[in-house]
C-alpha positions as CSV (number, residue, x, y, z in Angstrom):
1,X,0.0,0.0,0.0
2,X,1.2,3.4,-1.2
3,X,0.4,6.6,0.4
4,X,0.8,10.3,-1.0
5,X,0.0,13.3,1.1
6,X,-0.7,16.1,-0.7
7,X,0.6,19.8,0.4
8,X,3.4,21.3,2.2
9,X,1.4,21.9,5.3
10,X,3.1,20.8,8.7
11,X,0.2,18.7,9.0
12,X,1.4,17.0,5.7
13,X,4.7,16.7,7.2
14,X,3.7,15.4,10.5
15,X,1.3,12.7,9.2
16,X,3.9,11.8,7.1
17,X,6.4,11.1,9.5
18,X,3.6,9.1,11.8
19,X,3.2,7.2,9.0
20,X,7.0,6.2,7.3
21,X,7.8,5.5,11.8
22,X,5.1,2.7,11.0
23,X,7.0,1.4,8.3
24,X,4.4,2.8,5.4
25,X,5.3,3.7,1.9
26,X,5.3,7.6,1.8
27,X,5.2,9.9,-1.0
28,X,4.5,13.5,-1.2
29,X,3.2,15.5,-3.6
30,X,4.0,19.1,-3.8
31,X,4.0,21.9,-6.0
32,X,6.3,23.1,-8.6
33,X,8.0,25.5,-6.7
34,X,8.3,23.7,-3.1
35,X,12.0,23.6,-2.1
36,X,13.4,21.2,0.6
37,X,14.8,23.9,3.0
38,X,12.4,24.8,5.7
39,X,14.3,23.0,8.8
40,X,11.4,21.0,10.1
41,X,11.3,18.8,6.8
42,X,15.0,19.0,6.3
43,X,15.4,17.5,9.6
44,X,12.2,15.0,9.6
45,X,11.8,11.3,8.2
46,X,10.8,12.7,5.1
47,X,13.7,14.7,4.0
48,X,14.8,11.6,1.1
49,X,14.2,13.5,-2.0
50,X,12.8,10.5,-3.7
51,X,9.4,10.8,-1.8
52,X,9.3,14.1,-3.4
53,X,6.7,14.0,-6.7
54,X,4.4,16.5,-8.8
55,X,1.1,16.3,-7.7
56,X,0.2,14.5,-10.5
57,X,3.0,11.9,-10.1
58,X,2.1,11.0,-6.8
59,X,-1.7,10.3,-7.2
60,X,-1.2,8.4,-10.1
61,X,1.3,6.0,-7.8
62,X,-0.6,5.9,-4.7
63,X,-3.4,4.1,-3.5
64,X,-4.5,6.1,-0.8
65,X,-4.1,9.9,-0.8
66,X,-4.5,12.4,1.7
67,X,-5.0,16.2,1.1
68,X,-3.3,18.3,3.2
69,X,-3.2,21.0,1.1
70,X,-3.8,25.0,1.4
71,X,-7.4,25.7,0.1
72,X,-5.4,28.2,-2.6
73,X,-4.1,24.8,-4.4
74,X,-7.4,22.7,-3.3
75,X,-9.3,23.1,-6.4
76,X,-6.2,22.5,-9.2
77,X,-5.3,19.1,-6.9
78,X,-9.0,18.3,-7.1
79,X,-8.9,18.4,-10.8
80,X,-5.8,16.4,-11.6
81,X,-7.4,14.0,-9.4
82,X,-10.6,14.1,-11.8
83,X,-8.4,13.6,-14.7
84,X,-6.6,10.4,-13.2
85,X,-7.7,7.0,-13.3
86,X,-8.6,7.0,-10.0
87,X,-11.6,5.0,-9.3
88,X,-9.6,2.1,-7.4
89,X,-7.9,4.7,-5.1
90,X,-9.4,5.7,-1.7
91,X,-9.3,9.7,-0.7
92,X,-9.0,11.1,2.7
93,X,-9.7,15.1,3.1
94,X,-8.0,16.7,5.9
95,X,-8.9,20.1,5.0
96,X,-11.1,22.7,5.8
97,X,-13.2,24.7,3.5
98,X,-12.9,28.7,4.1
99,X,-15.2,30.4,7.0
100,X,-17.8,30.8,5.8
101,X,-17.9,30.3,2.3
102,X,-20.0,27.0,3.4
103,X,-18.5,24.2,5.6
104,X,-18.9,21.5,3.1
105,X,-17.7,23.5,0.3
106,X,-14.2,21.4,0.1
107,X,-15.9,17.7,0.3
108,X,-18.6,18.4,-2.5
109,X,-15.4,20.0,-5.0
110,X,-13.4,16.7,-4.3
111,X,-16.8,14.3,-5.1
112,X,-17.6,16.0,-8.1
113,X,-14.3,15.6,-9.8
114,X,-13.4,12.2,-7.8
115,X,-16.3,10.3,-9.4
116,X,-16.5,6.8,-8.7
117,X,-13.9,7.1,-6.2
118,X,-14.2,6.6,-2.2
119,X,-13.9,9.8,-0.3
120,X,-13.7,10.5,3.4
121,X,-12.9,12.8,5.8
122,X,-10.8,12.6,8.5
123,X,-7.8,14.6,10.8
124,X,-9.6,17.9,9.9
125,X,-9.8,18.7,13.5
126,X,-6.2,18.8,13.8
127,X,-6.0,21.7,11.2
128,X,-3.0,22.5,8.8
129,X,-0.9,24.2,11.4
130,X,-0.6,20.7,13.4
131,X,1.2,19.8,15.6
132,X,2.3,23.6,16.1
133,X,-1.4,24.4,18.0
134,X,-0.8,21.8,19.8
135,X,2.5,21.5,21.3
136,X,1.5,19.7,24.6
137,X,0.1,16.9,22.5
138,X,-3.1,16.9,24.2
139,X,-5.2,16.0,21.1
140,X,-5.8,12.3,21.1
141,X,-8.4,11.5,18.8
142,X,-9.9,12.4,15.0
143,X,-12.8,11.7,13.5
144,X,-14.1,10.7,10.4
145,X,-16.9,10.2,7.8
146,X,-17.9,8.2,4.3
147,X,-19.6,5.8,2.8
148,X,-19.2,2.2,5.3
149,X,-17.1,0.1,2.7
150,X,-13.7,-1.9,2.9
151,X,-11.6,1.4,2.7
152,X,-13.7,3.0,5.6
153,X,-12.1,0.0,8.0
154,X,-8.3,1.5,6.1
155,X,-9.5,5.0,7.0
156,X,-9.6,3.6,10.5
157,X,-6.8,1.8,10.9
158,X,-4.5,4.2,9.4
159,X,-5.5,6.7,12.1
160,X,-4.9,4.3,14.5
161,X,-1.7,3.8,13.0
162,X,-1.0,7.3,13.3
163,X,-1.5,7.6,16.8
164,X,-4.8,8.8,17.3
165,X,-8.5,7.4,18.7
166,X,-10.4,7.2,16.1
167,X,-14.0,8.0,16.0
168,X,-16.5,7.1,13.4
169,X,-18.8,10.4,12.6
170,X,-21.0,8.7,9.9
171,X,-21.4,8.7,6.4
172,X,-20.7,11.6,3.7
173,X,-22.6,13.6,5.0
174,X,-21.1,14.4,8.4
175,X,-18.6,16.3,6.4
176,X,-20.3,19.6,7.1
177,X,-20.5,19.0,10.7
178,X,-17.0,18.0,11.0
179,X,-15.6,21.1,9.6
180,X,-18.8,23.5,11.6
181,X,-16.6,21.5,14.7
182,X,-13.4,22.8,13.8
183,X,-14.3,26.5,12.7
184,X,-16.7,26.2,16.2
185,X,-13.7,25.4,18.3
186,X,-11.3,28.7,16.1
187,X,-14.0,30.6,16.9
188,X,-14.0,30.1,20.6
189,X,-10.2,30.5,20.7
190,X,-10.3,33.7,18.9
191,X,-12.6,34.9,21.6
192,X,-10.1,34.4,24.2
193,X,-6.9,36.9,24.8
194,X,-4.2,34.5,26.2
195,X,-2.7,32.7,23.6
196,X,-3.9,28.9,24.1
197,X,-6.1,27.4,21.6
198,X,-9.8,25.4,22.7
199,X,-10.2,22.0,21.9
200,X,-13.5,19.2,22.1
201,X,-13.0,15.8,23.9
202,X,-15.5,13.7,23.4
203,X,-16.7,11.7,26.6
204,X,-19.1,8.3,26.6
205,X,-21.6,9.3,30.0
């Protein structure tokens, strides 16, 4: 099994590095203009430049891709993916669409050009700056959402394998609510003046 994570977000990076510790197969794909000097990724698991790839290169290679991606570059990754054979390959979206263009903005882009192809959600809570908001590690779990199918029980287990509880949200639809829950939980942080960001834990009474 091939993953590619897609973006040069420090989420990107950290997931990566979770995953190649586990002994997966790791590729990225970045843009045309990424360089390899920022020191985190110099320094990181991930710093081989043969994991480096075009976008385009990597999804065609990998069986599983992750977008961790800026929203600027979420729309042209979206599309290469459209024009790729990739109806055996199994998407997970990390991102969150712009507040508040509309929360499921992001998910409905990806399904109309990924046709015929298994999409999910999942790690959005983390955000794009992770693990940078989070330098305690006090985040434990992630949820996610899609269609209940083989690749869900991948979905799962790949989270798991990246170190985090995860939490089964639904189907496709949950999408919106999963990103209302992370703009929700920026919100309540930007109301507060000392710098410490709000997280949810979810408890079983």
């Amino acid at each position: 099994m091939k993953v590619a994570i897609l973006g040069e977000t420090k989420l990107a990076l950290n997931l990566g590095n979770k995953f190649i510790n586990r002994s997966i197969d790791v590729v990225y794909g970045v843009s045309d203009s990424f360089e390899l000097n920022d020191i985190t990724w110099r320094l990181s698991n991930s710093s081989s430049t043969e994991r480096f790839l075009t976008y385009k290169e990597a999804i065609d290679i990998a069986d599983i891709l992750f977008l961790c991606c800026e929203n600027d570059c979420y729309k042209d990754i979206c599309m290469l993916i459209g024009t790729s054979d990739s109806s055996a390959k199994c998407i997970v979206d990390c991102t969150n669409s712009s507040y508040p263009k509309g929360f499921n903005y992001n998910m409905s882009l990806l399904k109309k050009h990924a046709k015929n192809t298994k999409v999910f959600k999942g790690f959005n809570n983390l955000g794009l700056n992770y693990p940078s908001n989070d330098p305690l590690g006090l985040i434990k779990e992630t949820y996610y959402c899609g269609e209940d199918c083989e690749e869900k029980l991948i979905v799962k287990k790949l989270i798991a394998q990246a170190g985090f509880n995860p939490i089964d949200a639904g189907d496709f639809d949950s999408a919106m609510l999963l990103e209302a829950f992370y703009h929700l939980k920026i919100k309540i942080s930007s109301l507060h003046t000392e710098k410490a960001g709000f997280d949810f834990k979810l408890i079983s009474l």
